[in-house]
Biotite code that builds the C-alpha atoms (Angstrom):
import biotite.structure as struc

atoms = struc.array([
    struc.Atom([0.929, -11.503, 4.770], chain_id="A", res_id=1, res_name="UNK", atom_name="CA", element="C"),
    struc.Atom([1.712, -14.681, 5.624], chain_id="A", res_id=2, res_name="UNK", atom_name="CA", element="C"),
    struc.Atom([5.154, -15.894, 7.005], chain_id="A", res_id=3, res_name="UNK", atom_name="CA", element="C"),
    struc.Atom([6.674, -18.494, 4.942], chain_id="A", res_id=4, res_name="UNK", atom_name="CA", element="C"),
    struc.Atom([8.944, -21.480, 6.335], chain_id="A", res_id=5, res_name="UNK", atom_name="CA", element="C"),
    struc.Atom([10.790, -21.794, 2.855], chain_id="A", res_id=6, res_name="UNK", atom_name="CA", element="C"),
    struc.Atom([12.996, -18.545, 2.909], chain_id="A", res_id=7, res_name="UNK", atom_name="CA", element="C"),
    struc.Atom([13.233, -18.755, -1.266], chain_id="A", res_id=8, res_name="UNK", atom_name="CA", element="C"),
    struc.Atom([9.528, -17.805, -1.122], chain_id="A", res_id=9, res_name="UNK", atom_name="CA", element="C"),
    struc.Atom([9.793, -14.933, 0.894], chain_id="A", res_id=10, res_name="UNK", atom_name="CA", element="C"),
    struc.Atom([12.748, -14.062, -0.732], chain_id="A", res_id=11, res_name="UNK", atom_name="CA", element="C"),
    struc.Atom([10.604, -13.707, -3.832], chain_id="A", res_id=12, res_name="UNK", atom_name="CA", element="C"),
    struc.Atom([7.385, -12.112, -1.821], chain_id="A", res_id=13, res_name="UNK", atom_name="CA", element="C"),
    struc.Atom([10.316, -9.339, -1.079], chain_id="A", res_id=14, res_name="UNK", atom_name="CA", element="C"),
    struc.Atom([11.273, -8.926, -4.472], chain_id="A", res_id=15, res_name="UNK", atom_name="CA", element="C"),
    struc.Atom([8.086, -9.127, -5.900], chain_id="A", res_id=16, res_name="UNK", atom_name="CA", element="C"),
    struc.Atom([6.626, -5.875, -3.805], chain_id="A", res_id=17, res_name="UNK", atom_name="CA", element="C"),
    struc.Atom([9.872, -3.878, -4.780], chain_id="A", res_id=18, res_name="UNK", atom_name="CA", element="C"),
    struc.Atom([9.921, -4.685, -8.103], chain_id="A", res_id=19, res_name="UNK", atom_name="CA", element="C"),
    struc.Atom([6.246, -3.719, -8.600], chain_id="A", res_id=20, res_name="UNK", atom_name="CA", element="C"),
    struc.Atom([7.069, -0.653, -6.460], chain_id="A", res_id=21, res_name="UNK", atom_name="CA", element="C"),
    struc.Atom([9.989, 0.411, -8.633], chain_id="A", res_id=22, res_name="UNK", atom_name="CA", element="C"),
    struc.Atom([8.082, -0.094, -11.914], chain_id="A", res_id=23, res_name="UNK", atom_name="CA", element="C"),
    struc.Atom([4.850, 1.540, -10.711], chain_id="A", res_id=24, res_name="UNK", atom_name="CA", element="C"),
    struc.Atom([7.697, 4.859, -9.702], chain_id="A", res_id=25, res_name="UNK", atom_name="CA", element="C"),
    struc.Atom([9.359, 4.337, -13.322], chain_id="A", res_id=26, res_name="UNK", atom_name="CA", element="C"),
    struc.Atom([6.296, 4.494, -15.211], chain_id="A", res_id=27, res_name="UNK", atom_name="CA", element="C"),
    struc.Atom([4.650, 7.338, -12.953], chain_id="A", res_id=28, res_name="UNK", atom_name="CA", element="C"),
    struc.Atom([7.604, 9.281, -13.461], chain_id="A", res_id=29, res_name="UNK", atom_name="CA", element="C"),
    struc.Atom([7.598, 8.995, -17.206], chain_id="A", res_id=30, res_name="UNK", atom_name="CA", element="C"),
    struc.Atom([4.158, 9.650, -17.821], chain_id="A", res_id=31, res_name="UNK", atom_name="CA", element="C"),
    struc.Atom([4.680, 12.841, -15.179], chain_id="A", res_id=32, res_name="UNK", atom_name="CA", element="C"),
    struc.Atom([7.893, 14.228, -16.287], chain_id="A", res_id=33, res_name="UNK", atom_name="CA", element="C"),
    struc.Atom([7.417, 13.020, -20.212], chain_id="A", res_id=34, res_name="UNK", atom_name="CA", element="C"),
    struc.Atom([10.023, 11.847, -22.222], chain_id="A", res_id=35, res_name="UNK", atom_name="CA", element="C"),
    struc.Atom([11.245, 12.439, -26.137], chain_id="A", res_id=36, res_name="UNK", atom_name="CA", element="C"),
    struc.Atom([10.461, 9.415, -28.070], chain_id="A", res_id=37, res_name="UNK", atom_name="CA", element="C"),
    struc.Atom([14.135, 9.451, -29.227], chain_id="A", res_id=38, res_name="UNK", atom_name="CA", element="C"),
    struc.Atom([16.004, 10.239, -26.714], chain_id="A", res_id=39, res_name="UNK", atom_name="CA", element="C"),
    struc.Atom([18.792, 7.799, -25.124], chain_id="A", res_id=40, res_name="UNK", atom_name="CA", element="C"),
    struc.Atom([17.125, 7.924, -21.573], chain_id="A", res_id=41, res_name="UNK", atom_name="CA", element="C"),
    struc.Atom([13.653, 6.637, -23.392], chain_id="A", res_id=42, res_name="UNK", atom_name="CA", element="C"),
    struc.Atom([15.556, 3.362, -24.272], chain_id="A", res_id=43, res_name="UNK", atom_name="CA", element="C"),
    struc.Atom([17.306, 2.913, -20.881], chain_id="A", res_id=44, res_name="UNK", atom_name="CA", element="C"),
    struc.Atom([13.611, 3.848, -19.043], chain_id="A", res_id=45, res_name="UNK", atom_name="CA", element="C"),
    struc.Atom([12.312, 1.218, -21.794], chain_id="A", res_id=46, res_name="UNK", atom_name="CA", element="C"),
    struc.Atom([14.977, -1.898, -20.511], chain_id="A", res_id=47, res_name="UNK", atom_name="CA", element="C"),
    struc.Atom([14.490, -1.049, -17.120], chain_id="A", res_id=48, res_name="UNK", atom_name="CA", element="C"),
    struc.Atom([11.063, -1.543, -17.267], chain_id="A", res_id=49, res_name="UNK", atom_name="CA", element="C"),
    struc.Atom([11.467, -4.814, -19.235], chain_id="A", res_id=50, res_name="UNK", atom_name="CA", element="C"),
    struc.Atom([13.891, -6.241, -16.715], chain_id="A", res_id=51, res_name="UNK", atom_name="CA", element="C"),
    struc.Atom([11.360, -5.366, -13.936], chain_id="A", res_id=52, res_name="UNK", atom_name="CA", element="C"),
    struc.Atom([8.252, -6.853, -16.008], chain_id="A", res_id=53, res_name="UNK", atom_name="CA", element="C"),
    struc.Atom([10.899, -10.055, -16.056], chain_id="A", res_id=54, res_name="UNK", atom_name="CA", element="C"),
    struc.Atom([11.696, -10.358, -12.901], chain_id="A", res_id=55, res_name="UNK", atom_name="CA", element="C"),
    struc.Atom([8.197, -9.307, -11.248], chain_id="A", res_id=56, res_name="UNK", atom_name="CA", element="C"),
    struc.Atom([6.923, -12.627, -13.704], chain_id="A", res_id=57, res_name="UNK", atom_name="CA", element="C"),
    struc.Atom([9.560, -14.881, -12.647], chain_id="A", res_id=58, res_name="UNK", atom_name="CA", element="C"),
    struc.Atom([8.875, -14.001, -8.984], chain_id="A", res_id=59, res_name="UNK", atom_name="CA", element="C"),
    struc.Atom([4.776, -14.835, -9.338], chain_id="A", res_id=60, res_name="UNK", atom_name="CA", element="C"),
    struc.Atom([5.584, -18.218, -11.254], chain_id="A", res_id=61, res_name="UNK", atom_name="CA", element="C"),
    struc.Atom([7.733, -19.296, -8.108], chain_id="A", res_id=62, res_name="UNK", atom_name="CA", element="C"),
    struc.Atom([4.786, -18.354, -5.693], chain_id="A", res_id=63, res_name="UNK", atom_name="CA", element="C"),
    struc.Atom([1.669, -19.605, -7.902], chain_id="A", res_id=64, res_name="UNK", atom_name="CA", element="C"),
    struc.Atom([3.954, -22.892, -8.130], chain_id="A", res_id=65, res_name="UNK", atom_name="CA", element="C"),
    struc.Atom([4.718, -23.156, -4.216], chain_id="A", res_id=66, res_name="UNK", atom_name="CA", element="C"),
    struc.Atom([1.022, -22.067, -3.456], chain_id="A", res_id=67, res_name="UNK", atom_name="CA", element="C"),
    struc.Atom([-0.176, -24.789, -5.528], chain_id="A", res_id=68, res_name="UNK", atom_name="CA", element="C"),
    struc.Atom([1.618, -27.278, -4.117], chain_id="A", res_id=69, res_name="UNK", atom_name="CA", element="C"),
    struc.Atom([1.199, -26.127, -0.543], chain_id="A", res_id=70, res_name="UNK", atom_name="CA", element="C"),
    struc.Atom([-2.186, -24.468, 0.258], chain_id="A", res_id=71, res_name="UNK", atom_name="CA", element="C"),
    struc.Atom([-5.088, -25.703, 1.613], chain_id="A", res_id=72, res_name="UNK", atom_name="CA", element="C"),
    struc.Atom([-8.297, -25.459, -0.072], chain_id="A", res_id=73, res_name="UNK", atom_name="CA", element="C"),
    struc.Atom([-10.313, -22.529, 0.331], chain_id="A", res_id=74, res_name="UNK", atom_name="CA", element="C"),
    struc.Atom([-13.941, -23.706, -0.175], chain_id="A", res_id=75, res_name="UNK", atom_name="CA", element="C"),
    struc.Atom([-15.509, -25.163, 2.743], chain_id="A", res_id=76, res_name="UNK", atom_name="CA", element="C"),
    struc.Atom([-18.737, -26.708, 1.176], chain_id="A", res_id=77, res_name="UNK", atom_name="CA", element="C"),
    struc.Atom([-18.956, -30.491, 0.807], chain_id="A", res_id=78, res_name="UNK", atom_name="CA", element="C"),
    struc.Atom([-18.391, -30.237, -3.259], chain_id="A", res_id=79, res_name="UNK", atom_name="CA", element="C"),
    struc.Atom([-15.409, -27.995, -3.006], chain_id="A", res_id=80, res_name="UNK", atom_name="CA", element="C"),
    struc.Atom([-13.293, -30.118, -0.609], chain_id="A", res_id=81, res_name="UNK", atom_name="CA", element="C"),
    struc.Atom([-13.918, -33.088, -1.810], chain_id="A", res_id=82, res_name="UNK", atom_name="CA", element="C"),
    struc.Atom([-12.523, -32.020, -5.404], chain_id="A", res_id=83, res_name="UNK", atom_name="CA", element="C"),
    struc.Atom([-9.904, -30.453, -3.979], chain_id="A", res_id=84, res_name="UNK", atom_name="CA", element="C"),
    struc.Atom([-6.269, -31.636, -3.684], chain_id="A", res_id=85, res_name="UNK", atom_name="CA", element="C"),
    struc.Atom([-5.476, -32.801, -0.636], chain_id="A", res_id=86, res_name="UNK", atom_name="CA", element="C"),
    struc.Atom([-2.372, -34.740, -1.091], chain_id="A", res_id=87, res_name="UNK", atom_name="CA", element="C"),
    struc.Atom([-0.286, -32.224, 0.320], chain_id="A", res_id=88, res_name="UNK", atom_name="CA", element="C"),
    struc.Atom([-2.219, -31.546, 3.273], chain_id="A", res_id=89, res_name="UNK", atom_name="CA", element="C"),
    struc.Atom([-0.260, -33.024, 5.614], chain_id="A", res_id=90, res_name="UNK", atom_name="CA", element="C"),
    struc.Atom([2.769, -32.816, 4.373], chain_id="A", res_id=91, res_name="UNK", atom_name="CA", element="C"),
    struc.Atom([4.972, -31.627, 7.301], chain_id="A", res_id=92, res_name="UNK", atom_name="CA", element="C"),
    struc.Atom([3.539, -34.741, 9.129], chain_id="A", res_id=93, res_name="UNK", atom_name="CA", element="C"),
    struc.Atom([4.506, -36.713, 6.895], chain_id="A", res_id=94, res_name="UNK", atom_name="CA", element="C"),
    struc.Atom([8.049, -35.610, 6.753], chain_id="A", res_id=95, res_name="UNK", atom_name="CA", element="C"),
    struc.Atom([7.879, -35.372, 10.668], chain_id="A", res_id=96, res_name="UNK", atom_name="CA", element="C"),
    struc.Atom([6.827, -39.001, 10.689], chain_id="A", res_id=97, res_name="UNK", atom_name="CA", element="C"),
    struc.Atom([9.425, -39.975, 7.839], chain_id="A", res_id=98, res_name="UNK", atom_name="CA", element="C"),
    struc.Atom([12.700, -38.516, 10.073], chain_id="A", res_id=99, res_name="UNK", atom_name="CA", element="C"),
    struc.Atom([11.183, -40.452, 13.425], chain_id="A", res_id=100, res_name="UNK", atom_name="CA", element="C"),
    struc.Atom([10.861, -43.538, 11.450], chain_id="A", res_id=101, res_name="UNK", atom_name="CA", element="C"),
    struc.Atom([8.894, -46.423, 11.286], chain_id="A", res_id=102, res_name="UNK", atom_name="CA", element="C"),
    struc.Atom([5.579, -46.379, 13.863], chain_id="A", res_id=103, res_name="UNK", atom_name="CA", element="C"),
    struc.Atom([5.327, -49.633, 15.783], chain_id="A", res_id=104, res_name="UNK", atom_name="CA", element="C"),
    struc.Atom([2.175, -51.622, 15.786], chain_id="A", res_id=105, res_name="UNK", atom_name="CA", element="C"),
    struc.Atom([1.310, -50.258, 19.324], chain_id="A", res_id=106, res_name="UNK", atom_name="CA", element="C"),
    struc.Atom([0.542, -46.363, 18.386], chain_id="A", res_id=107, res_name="UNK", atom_name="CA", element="C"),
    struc.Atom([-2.031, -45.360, 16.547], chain_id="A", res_id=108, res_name="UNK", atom_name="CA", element="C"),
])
């Protein structure tokens, strides 16, 4: 995996392999053990797997969103690069060149 500079991201990479961890062990064990369709602990199992389903979504809409935004393209043929997005490419130059200010006439 790759390291992330934006600590919210990796935050989320965290929580998104746990949470997928814990429902994969939640829904292993009730298939395994079994459950009766009314009991109490069927409708607990049932909201904790909902609140996991919630939060494993949430998690993959903050990453698609920042991966968007921030990767490169993948393709390397002539068609796919020059459809891609490339606005962002160089956006921690940018912001490098923003803080540093102005560039005088000499530099190139």
């Amino acid at each position: 995996m790759v390291a992330d500079s934006d600590s919210n991201i990796a935050w989320h990479r965290v929580q998104l392999k746990k949470n997928r961890a814990e429902l994969k062990a939640l829904e292993t064990a009730r298939f395994t053990i079994g459950e009766i369709a009314s009991s109490k602990r069927n409708g607990q199992t049932q909201k904790a797997a909902a609140d996991l389903k919630r939060k494993i979504a949430q998690s993959e809409r903050v990453i698609a969103d920042h991966d968007k935004r921030t990767r490169r393209p993948l393709g390397t043929d002539m068609q796919s690069l020059s459809n891609g997005s490339w606005s962002h490419w160089d956006a921690y130059t940018n912001q490098q060149q923003r803080k540093a200010g102005p560039r005088s006439p000499g530099r190139g």
